[in-house]
MARBA-3410 file (N, C-alpha, C, O; in Angstrom, 1 decimal):
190
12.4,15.7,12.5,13.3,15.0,11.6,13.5,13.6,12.1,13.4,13.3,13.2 ~ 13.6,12.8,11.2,13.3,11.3,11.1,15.0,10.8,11.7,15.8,11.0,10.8 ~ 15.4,10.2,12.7,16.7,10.3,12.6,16.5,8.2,12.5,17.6,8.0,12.0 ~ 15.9,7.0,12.8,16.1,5.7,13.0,14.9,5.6,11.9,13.8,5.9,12.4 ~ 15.0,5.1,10.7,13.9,4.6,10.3,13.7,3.3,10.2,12.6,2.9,10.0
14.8,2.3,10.3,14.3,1.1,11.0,13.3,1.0,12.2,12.5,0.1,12.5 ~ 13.4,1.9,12.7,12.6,1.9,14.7,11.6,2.6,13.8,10.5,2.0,13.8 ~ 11.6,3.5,13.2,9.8,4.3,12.8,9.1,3.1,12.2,7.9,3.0,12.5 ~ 9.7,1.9,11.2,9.0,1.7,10.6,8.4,0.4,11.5,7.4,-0.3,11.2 ~ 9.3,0.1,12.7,9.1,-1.2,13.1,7.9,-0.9,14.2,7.0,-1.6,14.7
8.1,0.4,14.5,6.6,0.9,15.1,5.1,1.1,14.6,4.0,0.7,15.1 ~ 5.3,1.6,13.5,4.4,1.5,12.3,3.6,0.0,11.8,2.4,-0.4,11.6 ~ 4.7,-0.5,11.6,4.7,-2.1,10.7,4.1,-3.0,11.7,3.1,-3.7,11.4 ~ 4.7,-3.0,13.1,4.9,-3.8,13.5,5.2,-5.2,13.3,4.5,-6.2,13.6 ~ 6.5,-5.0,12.4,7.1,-6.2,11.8,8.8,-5.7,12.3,9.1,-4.5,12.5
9.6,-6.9,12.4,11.0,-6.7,13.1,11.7,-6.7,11.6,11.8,-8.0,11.5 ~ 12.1,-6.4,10.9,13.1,-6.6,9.5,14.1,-6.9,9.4,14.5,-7.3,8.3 ~ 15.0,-6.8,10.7,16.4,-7.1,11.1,16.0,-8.7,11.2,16.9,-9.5,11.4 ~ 14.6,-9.4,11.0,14.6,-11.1,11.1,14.8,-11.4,9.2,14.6,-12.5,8.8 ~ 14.9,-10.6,8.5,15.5,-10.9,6.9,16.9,-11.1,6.4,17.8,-10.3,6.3
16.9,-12.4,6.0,18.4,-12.6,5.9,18.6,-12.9,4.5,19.3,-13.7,4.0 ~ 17.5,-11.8,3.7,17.8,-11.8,2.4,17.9,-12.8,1.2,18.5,-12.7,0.1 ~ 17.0,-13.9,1.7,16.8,-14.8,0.8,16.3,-14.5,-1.1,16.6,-15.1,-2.1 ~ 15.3,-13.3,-0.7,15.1,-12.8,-2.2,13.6,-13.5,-2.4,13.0,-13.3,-3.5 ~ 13.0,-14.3,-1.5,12.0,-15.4,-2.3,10.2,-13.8,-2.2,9.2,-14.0,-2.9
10.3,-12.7,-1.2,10.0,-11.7,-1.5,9.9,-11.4,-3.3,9.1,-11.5,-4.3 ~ 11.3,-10.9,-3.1,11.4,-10.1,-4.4,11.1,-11.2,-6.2,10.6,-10.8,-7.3 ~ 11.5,-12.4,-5.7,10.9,-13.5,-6.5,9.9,-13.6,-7.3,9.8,-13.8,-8.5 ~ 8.9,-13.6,-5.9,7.5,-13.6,-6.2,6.3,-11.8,-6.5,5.1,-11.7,-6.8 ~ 7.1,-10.8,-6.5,6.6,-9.5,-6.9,6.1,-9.6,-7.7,6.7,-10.1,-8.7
4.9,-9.3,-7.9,4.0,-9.3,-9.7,4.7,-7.8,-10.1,5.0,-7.6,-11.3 ~ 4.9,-6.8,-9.2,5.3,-5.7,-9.9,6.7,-5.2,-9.5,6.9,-4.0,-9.3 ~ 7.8,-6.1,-9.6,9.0,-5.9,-9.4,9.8,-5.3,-10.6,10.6,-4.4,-10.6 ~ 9.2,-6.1,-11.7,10.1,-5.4,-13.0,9.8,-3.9,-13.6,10.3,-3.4,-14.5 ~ 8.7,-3.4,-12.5,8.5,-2.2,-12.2,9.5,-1.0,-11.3,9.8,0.2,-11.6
9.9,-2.0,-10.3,10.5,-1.4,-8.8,11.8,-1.3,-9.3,12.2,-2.1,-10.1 ~ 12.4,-0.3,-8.7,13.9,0.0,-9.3,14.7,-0.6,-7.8,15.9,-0.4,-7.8 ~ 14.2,-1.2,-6.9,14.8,-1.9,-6.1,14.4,-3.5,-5.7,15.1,-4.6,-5.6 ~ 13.0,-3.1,-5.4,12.2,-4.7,-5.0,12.4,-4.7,-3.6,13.4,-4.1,-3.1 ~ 11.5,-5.6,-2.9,11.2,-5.5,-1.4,12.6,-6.3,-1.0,12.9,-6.2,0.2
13.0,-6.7,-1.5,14.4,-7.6,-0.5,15.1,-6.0,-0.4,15.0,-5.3,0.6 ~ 15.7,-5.7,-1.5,16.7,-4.6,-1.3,16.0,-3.3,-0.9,16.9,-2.4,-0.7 ~ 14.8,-2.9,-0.6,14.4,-1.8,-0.2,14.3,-2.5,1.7,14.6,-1.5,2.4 ~ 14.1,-3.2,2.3,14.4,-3.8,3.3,15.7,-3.4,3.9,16.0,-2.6,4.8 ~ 16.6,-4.3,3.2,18.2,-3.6,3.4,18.5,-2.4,3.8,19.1,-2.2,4.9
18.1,-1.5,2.9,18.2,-0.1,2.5,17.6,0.2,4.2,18.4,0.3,5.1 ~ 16.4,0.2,4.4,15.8,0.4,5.7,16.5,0.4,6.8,16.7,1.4,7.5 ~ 16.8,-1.2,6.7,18.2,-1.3,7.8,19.3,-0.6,8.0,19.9,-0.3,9.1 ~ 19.6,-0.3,7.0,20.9,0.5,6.7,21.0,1.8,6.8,22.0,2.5,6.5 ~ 19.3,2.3,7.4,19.1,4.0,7.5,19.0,5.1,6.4,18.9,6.3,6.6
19.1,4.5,5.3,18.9,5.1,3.9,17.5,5.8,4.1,16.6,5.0,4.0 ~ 17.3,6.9,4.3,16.0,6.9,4.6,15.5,8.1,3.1,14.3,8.1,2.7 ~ 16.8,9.2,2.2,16.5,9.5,1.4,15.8,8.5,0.4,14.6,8.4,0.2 ~ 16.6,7.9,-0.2,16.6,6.9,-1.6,15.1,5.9,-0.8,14.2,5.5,-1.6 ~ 15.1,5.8,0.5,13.9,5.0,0.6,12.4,5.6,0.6,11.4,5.1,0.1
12.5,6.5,1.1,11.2,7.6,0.9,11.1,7.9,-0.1,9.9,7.9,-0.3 ~ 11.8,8.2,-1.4,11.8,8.7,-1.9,11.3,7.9,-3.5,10.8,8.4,-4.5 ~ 11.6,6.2,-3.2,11.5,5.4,-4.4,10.6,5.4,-5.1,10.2,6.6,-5.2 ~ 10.2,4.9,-5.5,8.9,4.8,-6.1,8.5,3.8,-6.0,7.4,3.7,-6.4 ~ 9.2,2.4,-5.5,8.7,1.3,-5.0,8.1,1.0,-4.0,7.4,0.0,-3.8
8.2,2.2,-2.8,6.6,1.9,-1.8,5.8,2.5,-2.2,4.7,2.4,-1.8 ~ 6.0,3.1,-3.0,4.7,3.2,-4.0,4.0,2.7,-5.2,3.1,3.1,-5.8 ~ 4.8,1.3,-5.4,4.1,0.7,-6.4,3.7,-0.5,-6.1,3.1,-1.3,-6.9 ~ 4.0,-0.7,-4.7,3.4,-1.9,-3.9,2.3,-1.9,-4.2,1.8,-0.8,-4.4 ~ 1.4,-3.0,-4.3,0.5,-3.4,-4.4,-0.6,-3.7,-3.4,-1.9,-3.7,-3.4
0.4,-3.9,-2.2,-0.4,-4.9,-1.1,-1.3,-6.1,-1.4,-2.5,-6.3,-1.0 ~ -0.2,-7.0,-2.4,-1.0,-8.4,-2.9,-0.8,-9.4,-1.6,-1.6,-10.2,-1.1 ~ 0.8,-9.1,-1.0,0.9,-10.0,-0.1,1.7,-11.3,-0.2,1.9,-12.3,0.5 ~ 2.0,-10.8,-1.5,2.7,-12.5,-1.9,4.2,-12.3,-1.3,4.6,-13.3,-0.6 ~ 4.6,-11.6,-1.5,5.8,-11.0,-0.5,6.0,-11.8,1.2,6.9,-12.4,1.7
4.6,-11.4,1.8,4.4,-11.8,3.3,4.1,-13.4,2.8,5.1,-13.9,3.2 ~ 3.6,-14.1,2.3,3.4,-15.4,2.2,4.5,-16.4,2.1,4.7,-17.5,2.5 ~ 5.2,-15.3,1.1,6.3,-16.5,0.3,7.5,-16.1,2.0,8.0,-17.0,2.7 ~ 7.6,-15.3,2.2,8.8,-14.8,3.4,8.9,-16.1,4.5,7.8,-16.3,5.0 ~ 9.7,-16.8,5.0,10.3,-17.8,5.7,10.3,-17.1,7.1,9.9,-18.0,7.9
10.5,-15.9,7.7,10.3,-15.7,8.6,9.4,-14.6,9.2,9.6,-14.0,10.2 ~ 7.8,-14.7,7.9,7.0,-14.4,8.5,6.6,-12.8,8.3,5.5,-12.4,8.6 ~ 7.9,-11.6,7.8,7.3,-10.6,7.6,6.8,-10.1,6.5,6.9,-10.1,5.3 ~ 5.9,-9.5,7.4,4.4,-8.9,6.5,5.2,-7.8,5.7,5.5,-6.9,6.4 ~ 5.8,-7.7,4.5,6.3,-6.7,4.1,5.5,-5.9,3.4,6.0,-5.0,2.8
4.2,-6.1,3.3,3.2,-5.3,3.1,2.8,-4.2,3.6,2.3,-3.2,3.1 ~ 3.2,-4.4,5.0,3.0,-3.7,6.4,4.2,-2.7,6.4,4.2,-1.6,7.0 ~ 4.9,-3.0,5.9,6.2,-2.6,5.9,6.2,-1.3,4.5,6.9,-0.3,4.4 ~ 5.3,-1.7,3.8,5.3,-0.6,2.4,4.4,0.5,3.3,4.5,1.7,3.3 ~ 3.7,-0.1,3.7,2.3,0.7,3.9,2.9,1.8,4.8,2.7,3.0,4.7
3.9,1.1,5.9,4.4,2.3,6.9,5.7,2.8,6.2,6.6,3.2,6.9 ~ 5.8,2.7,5.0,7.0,3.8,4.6,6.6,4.6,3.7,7.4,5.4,3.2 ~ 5.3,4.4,3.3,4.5,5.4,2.6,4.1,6.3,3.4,4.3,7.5,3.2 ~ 3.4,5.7,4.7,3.0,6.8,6.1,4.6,7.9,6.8,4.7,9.1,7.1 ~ 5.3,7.0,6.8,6.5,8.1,7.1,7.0,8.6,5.8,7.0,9.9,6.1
7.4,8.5,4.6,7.2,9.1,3.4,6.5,10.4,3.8,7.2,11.3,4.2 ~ 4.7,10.7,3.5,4.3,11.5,3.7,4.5,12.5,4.8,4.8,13.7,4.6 ~ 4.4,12.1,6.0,4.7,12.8,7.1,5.8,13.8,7.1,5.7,15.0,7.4 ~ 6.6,13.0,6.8,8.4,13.1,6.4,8.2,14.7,5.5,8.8,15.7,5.9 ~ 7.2,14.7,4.2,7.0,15.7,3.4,7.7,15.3,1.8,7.8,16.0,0.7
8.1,14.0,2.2,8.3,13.2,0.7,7.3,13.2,-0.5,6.1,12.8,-0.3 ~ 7.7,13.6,-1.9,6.5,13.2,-3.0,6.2,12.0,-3.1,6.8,11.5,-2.2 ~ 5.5,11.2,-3.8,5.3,10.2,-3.8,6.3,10.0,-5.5,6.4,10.8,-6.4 ~ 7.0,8.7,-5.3,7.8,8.9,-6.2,7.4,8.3,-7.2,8.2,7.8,-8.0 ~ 5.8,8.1,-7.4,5.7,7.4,-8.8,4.4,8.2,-9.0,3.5,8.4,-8.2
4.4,8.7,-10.3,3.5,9.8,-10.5,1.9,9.2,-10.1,1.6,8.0,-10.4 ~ 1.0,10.1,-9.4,-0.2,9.7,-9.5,-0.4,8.6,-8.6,-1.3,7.8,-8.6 ~ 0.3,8.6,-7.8,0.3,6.8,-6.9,-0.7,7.3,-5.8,-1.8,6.7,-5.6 ~ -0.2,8.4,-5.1,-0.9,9.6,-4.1,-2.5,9.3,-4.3,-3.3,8.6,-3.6 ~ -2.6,10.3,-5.8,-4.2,10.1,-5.8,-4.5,8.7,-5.8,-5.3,8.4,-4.9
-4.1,7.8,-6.5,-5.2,6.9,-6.9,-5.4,6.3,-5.5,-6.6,6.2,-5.3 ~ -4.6,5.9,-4.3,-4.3,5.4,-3.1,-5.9,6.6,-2.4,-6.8,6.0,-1.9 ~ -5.9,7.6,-2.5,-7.1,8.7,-2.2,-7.9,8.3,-2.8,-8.9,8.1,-2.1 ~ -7.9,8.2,-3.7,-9.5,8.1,-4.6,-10.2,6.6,-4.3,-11.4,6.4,-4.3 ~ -9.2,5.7,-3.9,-9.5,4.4,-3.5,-9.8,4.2,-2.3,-10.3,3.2,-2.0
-9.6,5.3,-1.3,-9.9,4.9,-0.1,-11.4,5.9,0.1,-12.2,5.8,0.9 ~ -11.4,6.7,-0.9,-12.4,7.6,-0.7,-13.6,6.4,-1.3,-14.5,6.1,-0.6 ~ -13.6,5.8,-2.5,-14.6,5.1,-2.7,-15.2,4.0,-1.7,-16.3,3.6,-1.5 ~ -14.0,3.6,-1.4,-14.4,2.6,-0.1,-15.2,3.1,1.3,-16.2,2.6,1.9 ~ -14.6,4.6,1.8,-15.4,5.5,2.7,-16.5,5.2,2.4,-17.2,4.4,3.0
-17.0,6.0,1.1,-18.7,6.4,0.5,-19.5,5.1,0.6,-20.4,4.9,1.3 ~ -18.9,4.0,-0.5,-19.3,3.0,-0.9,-19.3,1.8,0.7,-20.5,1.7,1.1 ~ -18.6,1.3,1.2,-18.2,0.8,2.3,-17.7,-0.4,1.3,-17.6,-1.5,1.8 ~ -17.3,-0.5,-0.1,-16.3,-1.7,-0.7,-15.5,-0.6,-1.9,-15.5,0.6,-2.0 ~ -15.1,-1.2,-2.4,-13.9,-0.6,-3.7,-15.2,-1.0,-4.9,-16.2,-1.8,-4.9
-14.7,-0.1,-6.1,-15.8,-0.4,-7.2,-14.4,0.4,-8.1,-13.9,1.5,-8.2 ~ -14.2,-1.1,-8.8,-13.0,-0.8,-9.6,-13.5,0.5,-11.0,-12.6,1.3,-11.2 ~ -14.3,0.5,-11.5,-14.7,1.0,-12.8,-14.8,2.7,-12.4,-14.3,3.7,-13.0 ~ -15.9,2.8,-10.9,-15.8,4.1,-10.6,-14.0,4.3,-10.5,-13.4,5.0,-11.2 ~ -13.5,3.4,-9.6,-12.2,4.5,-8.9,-11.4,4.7,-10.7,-10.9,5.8,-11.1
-11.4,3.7,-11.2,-10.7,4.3,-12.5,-11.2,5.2,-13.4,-10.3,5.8,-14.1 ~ -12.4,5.5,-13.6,-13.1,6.6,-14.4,-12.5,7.5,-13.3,-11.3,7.5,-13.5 ~ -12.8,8.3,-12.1,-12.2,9.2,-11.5,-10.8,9.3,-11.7,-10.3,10.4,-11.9 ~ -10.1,8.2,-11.7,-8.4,8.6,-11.3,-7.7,8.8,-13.3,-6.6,9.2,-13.6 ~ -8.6,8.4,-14.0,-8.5,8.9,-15.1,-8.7,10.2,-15.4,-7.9,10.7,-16.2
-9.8,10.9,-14.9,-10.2,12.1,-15.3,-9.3,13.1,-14.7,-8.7,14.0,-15.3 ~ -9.1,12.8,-13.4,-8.0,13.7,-12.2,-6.9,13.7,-12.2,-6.2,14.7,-11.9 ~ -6.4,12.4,-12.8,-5.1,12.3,-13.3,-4.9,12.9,-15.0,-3.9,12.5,-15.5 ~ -5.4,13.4,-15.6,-5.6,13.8,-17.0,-5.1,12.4,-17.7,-4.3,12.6,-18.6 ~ -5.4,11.5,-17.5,-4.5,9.5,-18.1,-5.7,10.1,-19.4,-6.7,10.9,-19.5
-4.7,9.2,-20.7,-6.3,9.0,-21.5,-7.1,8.1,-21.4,-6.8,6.9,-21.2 ~ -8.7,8.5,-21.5,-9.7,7.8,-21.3,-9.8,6.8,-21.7,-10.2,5.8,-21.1 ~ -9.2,6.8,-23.4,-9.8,5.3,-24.0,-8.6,4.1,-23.8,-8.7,2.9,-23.9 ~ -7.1,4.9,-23.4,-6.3,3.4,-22.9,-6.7,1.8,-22.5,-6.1,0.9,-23.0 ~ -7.3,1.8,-21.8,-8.4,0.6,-21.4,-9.4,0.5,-21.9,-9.6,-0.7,-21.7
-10.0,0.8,-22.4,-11.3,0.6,-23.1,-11.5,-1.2,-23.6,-12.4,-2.0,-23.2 ~ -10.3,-1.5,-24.8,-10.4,-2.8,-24.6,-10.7,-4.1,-23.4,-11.4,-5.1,-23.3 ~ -9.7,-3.5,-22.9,-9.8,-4.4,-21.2,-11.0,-4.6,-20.4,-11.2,-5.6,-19.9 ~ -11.8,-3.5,-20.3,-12.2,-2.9,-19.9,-14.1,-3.6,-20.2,-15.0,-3.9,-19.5 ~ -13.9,-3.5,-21.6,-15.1,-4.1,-22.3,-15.3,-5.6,-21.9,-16.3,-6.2,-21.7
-14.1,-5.9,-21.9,-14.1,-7.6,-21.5,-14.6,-8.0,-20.6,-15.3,-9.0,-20.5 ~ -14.1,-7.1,-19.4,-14.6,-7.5,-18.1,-15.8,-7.3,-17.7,-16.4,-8.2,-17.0 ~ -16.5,-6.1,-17.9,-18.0,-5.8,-18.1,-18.6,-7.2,-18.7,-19.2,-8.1,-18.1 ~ -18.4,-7.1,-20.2,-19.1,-8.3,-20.6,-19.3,-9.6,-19.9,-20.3,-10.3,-20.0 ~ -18.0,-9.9,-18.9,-17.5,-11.2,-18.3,-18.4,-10.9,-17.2,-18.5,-11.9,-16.5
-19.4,-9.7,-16.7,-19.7,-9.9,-15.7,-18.6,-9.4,-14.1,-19.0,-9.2,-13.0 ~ -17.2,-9.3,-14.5,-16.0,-9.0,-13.8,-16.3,-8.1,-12.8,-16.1,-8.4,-11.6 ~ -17.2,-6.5,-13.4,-16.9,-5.6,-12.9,-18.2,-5.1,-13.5,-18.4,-5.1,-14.7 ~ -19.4,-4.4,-11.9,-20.4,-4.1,-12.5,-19.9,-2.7,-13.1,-18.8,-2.1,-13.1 ~ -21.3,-2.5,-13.7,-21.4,-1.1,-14.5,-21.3,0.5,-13.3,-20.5,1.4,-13.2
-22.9,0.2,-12.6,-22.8,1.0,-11.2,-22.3,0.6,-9.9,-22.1,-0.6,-9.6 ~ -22.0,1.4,-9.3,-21.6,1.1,-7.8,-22.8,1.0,-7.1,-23.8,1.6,-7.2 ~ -22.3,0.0,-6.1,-23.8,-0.6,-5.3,-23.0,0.1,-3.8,-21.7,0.0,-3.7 ~ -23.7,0.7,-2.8,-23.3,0.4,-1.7,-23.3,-1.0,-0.9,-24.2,-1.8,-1.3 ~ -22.3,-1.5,0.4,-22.3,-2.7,0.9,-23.2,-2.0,1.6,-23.4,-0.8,1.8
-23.9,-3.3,2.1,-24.6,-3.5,3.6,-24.1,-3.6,4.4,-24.6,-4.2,5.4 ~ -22.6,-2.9,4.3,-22.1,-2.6,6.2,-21.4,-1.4,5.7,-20.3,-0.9,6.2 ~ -22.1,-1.0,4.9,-21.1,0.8,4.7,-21.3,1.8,5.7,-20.3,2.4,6.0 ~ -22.2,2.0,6.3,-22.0,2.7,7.7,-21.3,1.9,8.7,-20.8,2.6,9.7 ~ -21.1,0.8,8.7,-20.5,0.4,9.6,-18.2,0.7,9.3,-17.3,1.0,10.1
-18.3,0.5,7.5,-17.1,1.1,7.5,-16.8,2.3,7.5,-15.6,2.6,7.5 ~ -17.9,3.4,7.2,-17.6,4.6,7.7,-17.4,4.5,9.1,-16.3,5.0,9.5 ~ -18.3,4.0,10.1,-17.5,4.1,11.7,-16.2,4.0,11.7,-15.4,4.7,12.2 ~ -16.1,2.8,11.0,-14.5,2.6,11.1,-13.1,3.8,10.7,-12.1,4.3,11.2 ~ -13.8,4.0,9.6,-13.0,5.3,8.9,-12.8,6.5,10.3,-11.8,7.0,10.8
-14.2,6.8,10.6,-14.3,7.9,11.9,-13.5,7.6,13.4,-12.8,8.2,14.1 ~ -14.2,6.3,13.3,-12.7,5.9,14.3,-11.2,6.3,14.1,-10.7,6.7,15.1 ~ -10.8,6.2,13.4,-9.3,6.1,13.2,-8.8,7.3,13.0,-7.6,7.5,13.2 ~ -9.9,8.4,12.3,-9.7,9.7,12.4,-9.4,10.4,13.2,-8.4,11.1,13.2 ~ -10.9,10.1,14.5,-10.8,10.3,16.2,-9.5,10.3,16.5,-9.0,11.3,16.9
-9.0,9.3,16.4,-7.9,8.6,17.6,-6.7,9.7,17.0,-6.3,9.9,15.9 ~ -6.5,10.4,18.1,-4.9,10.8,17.4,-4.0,10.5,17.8,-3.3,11.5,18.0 ~ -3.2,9.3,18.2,-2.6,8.3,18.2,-2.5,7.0,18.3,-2.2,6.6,19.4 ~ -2.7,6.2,17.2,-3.1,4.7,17.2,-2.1,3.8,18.3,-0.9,4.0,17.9 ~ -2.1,3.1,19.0,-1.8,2.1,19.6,-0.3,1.6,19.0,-0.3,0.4,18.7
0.9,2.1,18.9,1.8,0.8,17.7,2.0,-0.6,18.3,2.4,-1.0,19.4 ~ 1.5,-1.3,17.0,1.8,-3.0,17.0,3.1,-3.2,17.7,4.1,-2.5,17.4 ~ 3.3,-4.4,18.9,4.2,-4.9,19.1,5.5,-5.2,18.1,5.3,-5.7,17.0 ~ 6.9,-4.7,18.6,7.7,-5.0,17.4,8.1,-6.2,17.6,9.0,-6.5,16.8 ~ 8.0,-6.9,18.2,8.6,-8.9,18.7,7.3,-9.6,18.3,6.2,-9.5,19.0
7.5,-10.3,17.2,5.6,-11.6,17.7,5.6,-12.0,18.6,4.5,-12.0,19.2 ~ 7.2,-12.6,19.4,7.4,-13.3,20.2,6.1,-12.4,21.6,5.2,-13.2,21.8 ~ 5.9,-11.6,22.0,5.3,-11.0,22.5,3.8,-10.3,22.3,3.3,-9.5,22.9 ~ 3.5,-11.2,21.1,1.8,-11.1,20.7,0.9,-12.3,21.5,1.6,-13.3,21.9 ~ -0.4,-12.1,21.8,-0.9,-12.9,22.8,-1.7,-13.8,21.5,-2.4,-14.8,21.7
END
């Protein structure tokens, strides 16, 4: 049972959150805020404040993106990217659903393409997470055509020339059954 999830996530993240004094320039800059039923300022808070149902539970660390504009725009530097990513990881652990339908797979199907492939191949992971997710097929189809034609997005998936090298990586992290946690002070990064 999860009793401090400020301290899980600051182990996880290794980001300090108690340095947010809630300026909002985060939630500002969100491309998918008008999505989020809270937004990273107030899901932050929430953290702080030990809310750990309503926080596992949202559907806003699951609709994070990990664009990063969040960590850019932030004045004192936290990665709140880092910060989604480890409250999706204690989320699951925890035995939380993912509170936005389908977020689960596609986050799987995307990491699985990158495993196989050693890069992401937008057109495969969406033809799969369409079929798996029962989504309808031709939803996109317009969009879709464009970018093809544009060149955007090839037809086939190519493997990278370091895809065994990111399957090691994948294998690694598997191996390890307990990763190292990131310093929670920068002040104390070398």
């Amino acid at each position: 049972m999860l009793t401090d999830l400020m301290s899980e996530t600051k182990c996880l993240a290794g980001e300090n959150i108690q340095l947010c004094y809630h300026c909002r320039k985060c939630t500002a800059g969100c491309p998918v805020v008008e999505a989020m039923d809270y937004g990273p300022d107030q899901l932050l808070r929430m953290v702080a404040l030990n809310q750990q149902e309503a926080v596992l539970s949202s559907r806003d660390i699951w609709l994070c993106v990990g664009c990063y504009t969040c960590a850019t725009r932030c004045p004192n530097d936290i990665d709140i990217a880092a910060v989604m990513d480890a409250l999706r990881q204690i989320a699951l652990r925890e035995g939380y659903t993912a509170g936005e339908r389908d977020a689960l797979l596609f986050h799987r199907l995307f990491i699985g393409v990158v495993q196989r492939l050693g890069r992401s191949h937008e057109a495969f992971t969406l033809g799969l997470f369409k079929v798996l997710s029962k989504t309808p097929l031709m939803n996109d189809v317009g969009a879709g055509v464009g970018l093809f034609l544009r060149g955007k997005v090839p037809v086939l998936p190519q493997r990278s020339g370091a895809a065994s090298d990111v399957r090691d990586i994948f294998q690694k992290c598997l191996a390890d059954d307990q990763p190292e946690p990131k310093p929670v002070d920068k002040a104390f990064q070398e």
